[in-house]
N, C-alpha and C positions, 0 to 999 in steps of 0.2 A: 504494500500500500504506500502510495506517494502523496504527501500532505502538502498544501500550498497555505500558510502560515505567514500573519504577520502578526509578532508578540505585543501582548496585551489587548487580543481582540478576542473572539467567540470562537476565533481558531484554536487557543489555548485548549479549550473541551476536547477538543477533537485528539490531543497530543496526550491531556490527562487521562482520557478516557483508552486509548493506547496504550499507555504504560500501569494503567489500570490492569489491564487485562496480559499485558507482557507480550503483545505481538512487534515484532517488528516491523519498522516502518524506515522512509525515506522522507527528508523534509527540505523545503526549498523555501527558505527567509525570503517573503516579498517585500521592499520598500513601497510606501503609499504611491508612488510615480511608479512603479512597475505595477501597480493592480490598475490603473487608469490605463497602463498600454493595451494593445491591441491584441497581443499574445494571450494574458490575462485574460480580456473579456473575450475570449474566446473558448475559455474555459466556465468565466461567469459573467453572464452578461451582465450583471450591474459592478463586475470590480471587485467582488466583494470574496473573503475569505469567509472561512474557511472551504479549501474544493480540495477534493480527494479523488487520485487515480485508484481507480480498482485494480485488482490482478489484470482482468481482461479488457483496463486502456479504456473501460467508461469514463467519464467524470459524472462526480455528485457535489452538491452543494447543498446548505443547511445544515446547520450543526447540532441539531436535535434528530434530525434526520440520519447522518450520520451518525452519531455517537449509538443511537437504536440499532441498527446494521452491524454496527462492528459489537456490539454488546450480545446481538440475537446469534451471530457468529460464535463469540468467546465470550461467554457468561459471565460476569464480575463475581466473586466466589459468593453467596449468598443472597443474592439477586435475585428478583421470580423470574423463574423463566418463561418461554412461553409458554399459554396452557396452564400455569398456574393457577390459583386462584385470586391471587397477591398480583399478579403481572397487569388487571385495571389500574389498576393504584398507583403503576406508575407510570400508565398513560394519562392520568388523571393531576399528578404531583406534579409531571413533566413537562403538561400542556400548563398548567396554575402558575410555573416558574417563568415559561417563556413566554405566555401573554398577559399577565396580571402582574408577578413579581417585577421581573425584569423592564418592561415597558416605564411604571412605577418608578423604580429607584429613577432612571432614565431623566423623568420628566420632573422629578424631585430634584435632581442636582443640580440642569440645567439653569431651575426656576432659581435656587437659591445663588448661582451665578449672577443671576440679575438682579438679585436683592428682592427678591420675593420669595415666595412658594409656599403661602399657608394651604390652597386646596389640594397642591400637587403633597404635603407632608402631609394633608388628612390621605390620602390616597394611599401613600405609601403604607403609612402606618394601619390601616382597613385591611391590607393584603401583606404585611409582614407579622402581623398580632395572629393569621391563621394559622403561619406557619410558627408561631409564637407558641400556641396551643397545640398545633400538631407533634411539637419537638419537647413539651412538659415531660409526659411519660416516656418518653422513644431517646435512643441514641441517635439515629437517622430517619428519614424522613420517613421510611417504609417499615421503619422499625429497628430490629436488634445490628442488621446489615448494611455498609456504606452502598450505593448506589449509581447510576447516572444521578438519577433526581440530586442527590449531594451538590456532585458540579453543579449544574443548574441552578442550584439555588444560592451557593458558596459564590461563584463567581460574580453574578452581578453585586453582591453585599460586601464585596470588597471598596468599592468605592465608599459604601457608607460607613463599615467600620475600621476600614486602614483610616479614615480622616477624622476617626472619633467624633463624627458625627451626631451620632446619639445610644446614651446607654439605658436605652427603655426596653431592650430585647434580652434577656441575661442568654436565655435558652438558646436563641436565634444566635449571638454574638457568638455563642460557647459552639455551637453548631459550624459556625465559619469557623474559628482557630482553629477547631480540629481537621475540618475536610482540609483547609490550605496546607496542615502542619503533616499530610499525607505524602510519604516521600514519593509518590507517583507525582501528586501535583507539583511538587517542587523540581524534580526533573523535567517535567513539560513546562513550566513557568519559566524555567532554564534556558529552553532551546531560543537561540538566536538575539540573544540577550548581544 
């Protein structure tokens, strides 16, 4: 598998989730002016990372999309597989992360760049208090077991608790230290630094 990466973006997942599972891969550091060339959008047409060559020279893109594929491949050791009964939950966790969490934090940080953002932090906090309550009883999202959903949900809250933004989440905060403090994530956080 050939991953087209440029660090600190949603390509990150795609690397975590790799050495999650210990498959090898090949990686190619795109500069933001190489994802705009022609070459690039010809693999994405908007530019955009994370794209992945398959064995058989497809490309994909989406990084939920993929991180799913390479997971339904090589099972994250505890994970529901498919056919579980537990495997809803984390089309359910994983869809909550990428368009409710993630969009969120997004429009939260933006806003307070400008020197506003009280609807965008009611927002945030309506859709991080869920996962607030879902992570009381549970180690991870799905339970006793780390995840996809982990990444997912770790990575966009990096913005808000690497800048100590707000400590109204204990569970949630304690949830990010540990998925990042994952020696998987720290080797993919790594690459092309």
């Amino acid at each position: 598998m050939h991953v087209f990466h440029t660090p600190g973006t949603r390509s990150t997942r795609v690397l975590w989730t790799l050495e999650e599972v210990g498959v090898p891969y090949d990686v190619t550091v795109l500069t933001t002016e190489e994802r705009r060339g022609a070459e690039h959008r010809r693999r994405h047409p908007l530019g955009r990372v994370p794209v992945i060559e398959l064995d058989d020279g497809r490309l994909m893109f989406e990084s939920a999309a993929i991180c799913l594929h390479i997971t339904d491949l090589y099972p994250i050791a505890g994970s529901p597989t498919i056919g579980s009964p537990e495997r809803p939950f984390l089309y359910q966790w994983l869809s909550f992360a990428t368009t409710e969490l993630e969009p969120a934090v997004g429009r939260w940080m933006r806003s307070r760049q400008n020197g506003d953002g009280e609807t965008e932090a009611v927002e945030f906090f309506e859709r991080a208090n869920v996962l607030e309550q879902q992570l009381a009883t549970r180690a991870w999202v799905l339970g006793d077991h780390f995840s996809i959903v982990d990444m997912f949900v770790a990575r966009p809250l990096n913005v808000i608790f690497s800048n100590d933004v707000t400590d109204q989440l204990p569970a949630l905060h304690e949830h990010w230290r540990r998925a990042l403090a994952r020696p998987a994530h720290q080797r993919a956080d790594a690459v092309g630094r």
